[in-house]
C-alpha positions in Angstrom: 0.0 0.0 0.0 1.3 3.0 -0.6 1.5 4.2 3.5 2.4 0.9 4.6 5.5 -1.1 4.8 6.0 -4.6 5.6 9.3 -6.0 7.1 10.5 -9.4 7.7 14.3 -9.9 9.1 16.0 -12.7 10.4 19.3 -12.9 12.4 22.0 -15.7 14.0 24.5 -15.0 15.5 27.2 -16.8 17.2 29.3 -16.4 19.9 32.5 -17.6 20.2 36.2 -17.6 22.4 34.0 -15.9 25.4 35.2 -15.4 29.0 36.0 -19.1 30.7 38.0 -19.8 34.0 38.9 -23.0 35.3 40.9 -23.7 38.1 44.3 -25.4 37.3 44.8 -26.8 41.1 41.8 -28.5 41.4 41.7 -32.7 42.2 40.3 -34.8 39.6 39.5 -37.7 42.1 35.8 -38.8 41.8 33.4 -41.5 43.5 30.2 -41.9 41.8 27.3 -41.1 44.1 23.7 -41.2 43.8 21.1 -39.0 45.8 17.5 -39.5 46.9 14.8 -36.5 45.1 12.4 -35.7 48.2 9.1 -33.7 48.0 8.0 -31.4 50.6 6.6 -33.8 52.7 9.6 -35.9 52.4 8.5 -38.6 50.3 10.7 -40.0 47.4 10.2 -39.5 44.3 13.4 -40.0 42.2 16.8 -40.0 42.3 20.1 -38.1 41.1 23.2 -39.7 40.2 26.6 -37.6 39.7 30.0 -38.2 40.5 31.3 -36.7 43.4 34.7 -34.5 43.5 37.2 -35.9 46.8 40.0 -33.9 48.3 43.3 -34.8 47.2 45.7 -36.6 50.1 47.3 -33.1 50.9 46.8 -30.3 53.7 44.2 -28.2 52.1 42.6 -31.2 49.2 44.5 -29.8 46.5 47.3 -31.5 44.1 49.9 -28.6 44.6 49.4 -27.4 48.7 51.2 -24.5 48.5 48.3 -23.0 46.3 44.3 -22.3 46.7 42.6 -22.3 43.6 45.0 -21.2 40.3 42.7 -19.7 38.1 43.3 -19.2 34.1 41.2 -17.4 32.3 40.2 -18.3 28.8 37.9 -18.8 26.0 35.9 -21.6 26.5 32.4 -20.3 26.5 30.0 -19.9 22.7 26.6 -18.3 22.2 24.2 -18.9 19.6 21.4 -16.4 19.2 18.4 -16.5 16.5 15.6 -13.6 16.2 13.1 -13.5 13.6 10.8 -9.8 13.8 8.4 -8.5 11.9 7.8 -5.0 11.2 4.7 -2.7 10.1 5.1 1.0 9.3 2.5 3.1 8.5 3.7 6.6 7.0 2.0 9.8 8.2 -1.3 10.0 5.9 -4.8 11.0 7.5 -3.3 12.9 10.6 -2.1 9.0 11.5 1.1 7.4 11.6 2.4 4.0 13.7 4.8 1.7 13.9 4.7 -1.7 15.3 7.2 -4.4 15.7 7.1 -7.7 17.0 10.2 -9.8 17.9 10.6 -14.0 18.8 13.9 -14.9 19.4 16.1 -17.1 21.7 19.7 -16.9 23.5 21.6 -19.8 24.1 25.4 -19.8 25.8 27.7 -22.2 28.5 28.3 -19.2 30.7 28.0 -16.0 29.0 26.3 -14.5 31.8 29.4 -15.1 34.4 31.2 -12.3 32.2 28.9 -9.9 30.7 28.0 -7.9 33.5 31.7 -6.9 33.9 34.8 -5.1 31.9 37.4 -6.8 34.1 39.0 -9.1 31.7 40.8 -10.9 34.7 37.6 -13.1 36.2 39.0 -14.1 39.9 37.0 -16.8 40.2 35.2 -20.3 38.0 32.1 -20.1 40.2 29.7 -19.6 37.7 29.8 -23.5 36.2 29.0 -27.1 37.6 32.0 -28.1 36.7 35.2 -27.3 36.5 36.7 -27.0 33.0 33.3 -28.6 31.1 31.2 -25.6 30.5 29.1 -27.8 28.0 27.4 -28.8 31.2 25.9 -25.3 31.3 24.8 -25.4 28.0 20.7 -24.0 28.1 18.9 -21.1 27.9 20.9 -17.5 28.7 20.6 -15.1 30.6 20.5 -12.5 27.4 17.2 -14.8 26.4 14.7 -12.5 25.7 11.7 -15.0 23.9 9.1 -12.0 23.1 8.9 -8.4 22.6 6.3 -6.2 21.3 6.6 -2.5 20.6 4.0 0.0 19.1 4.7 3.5 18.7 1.6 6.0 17.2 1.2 9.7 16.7 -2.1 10.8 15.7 -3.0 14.7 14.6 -6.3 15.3 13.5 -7.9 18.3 12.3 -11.6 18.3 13.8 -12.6 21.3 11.4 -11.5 23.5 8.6 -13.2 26.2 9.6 -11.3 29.4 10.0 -11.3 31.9 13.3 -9.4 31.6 16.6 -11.5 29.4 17.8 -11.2 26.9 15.9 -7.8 27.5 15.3 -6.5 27.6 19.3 -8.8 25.4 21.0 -10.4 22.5 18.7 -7.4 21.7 16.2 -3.7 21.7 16.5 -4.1 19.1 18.8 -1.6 15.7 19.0 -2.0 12.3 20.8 1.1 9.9 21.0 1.9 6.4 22.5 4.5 4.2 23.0 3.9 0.7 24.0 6.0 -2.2 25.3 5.9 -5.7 26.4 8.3 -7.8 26.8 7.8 -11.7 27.9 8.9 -13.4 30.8 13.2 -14.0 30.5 15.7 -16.3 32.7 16.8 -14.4 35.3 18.7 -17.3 37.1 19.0 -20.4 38.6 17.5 -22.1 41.4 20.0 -23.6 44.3 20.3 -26.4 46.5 21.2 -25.4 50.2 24.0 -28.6 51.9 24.4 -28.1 55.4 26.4 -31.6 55.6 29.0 -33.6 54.5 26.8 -36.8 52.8 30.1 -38.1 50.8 33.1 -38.8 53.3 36.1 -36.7 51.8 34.6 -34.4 49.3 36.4 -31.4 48.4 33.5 -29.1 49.0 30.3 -29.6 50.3 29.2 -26.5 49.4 27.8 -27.8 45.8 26.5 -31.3 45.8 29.0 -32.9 42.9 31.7 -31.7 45.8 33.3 -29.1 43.2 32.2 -26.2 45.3 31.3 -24.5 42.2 27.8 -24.0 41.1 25.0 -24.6 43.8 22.2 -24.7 41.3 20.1 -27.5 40.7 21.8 -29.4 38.4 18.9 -31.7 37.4 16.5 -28.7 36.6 17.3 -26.7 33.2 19.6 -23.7 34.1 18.1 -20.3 34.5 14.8 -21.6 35.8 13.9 -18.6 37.5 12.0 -16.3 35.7 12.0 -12.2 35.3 8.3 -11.8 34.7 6.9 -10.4 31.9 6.9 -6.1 31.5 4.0 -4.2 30.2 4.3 0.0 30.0 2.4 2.4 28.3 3.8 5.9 28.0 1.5 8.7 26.5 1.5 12.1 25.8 -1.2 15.0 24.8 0.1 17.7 23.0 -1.6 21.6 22.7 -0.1 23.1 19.8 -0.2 26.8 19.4 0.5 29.2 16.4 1.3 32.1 17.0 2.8 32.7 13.3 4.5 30.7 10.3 7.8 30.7 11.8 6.4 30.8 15.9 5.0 28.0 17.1 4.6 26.6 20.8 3.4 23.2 22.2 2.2 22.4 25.6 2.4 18.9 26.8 1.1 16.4 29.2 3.4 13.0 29.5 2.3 9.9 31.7 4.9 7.3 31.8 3.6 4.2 32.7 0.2 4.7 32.3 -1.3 1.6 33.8 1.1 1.4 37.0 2.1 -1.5 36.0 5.0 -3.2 38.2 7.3 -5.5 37.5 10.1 -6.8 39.2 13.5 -6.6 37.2 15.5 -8.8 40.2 14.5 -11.4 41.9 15.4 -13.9 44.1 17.5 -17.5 43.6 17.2 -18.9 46.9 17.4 -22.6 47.7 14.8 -24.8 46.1 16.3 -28.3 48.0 18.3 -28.7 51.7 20.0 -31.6 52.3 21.6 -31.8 55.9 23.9 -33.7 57.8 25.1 -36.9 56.3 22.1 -37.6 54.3 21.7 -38.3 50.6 18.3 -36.9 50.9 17.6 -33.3 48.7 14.3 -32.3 50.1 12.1 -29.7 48.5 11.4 -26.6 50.7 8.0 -26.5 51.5 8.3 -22.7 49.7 10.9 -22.2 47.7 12.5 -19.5 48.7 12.9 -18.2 44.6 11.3 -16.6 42.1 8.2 -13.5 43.2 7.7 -14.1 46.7 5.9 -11.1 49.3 9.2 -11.4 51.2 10.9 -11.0 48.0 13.3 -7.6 48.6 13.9 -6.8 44.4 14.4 -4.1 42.3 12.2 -2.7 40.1 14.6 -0.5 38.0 13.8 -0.1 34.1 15.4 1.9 31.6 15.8 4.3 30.6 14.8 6.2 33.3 15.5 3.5 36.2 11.7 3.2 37.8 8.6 2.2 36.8 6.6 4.4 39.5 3.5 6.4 37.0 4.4 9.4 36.3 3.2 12.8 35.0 5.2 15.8 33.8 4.2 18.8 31.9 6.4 20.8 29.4 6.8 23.4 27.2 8.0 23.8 23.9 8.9 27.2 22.1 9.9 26.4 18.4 11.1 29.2 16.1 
């Protein structure tokens, strides 16, 4: 049509040689081990079977004593992203013009996430994998996943009459209405963790994971980055007064809401422990609430771009073009 455009684009990309660590004085001992799956009443209802990581016969469970953990940083870690969006433009004709766009794509990495918050190329630490050195293990769903996005954007300036005379000239045209929604879909925020408060393999190196790396606590029989952002909806409007005062004077009064609806949405949230095992049990029980994910005790941020709330908000301007 001769107002309308319609635009199809689709994109992959892939990352590769991103930020890795693994620790170089870490034992390779392992016993396999199998644990008990426990509801919140205790009952069993499977089982998880992973090998277990055992201290080395030294002083402090490592190969070389003298050391802690001898982190090198690398380039282990890929991406893969895919997008498809879809476009509609309509071109200012009958006081009208919008654009919408729709977006469906999917992020998937081994660990991105552990270095894209941060400029510091020397990462001190590997705690961001399962296991030390295989960051295929991570493989799933990243944290840059964003599965659905709409935008609409719309200006509309009508001309109620053509009748001449003030009137009609400063108070029923010259008058402007524009919008600009967004919604975005729920996106993996992180990963839910298991809580060991025991030691249920004699000589592990750590008991602070479960596979005894004392890496990653998350639950490594539940996809990663299980625990969702929730979906964003905001609507930001503005009425606009425009007033001629001649060809080349012009001035505009304007009423903005941002965030029309009051919509809130939290942008953190919490990745508390999902399972507890204690003592010297093999048993991972569920917490009778999970203490992840939008909870009421939940203490998150709300923060959201550009302007870093989403409180409603009003605000009235004034603009003086010449």
């Amino acid at each position: 049509m001769h107002d309308l455009t319609v635009t199809a684009t689709y994109l992959w990309s892939r990352g590769i040689h991103l930020y890795s660590v693994q620790d170089l004085n870490m034992p390779t001992a392992t016993t396999p081990f199998t644990y008990t799956i426990a509801d919140a009443s205790g009952a069993a209802v499977g089982s998880y079977a992973t090998p277990v990581l055992l201290s080395a016969p030294t002083a402090n469970g490592r190969p070389n004593p003298a050391f802690g953990a001898i982190d090198q940083d690398g380039n282990g870690v890929v991406s893969f992203y895919d997008a498809l969006t879809l476009q509609v433009k309509k071109r200012f004709s009958h006081a009208f013009m919008a654009d919408l766009s729709y977006t469906w794509s999917h992020e998937i990495d081994d660990g991105q996430g552990y270095g894209q918050s941060t400029d510091n190329l020397y990462l001190s630490n590997n705690f961001g994998w399962l296991l030390n050195g295989n960051y295929r293990a991570d493989m799933g769903n990243g944290e840059e996943d964003q599965p659905q996005r709409f935008a609409l954007s719309w200006v509309w300036a009508p001309t109620f009459t053509h009748r001449n005379g003030a009137f009609y000239k400063y108070a029923v045209n010259n008058w402007q209405v524009s919008s600009i929604t967004t919604i975005n879909s729920a996106r993996p925020y992180g990963s839910a963790t298991i809580s060991v408060n025991g030691t249920p393999v004699a000589g592990m190196f750590s008991n602070f994971s479960v596979n005894g790396t004392g890496l990653s606590g998350r639950v490594p029989f539940w996809p990663i980055n299980n625990v969702l952002q929730p979906a964003m909806e905001r609507e930001d409007m503005r009425l606009s007064k425009m007033i001629p005062i001649t060809e080349r004077y012009k001035l505009a009064l304007n009423l903005e809401v941002f965030n029309l609806a009051n919509n809130w949405s939290q942008t953190a949230v919490s990745t508390g422990s999902a399972y507890t095992q204690s003592g010297t049990s093999n048993v991972l029980k569920l917490n009778a609430s999970p203490g992840f994910g939008i909870t009421p005790t939940c203490s998150c941020s709300d923060g959201y771009p550009i302007d870093g709330t989403e409180a409603r908000r009003l605000q009235v301007s004034a603009r003086f073009t010449f």
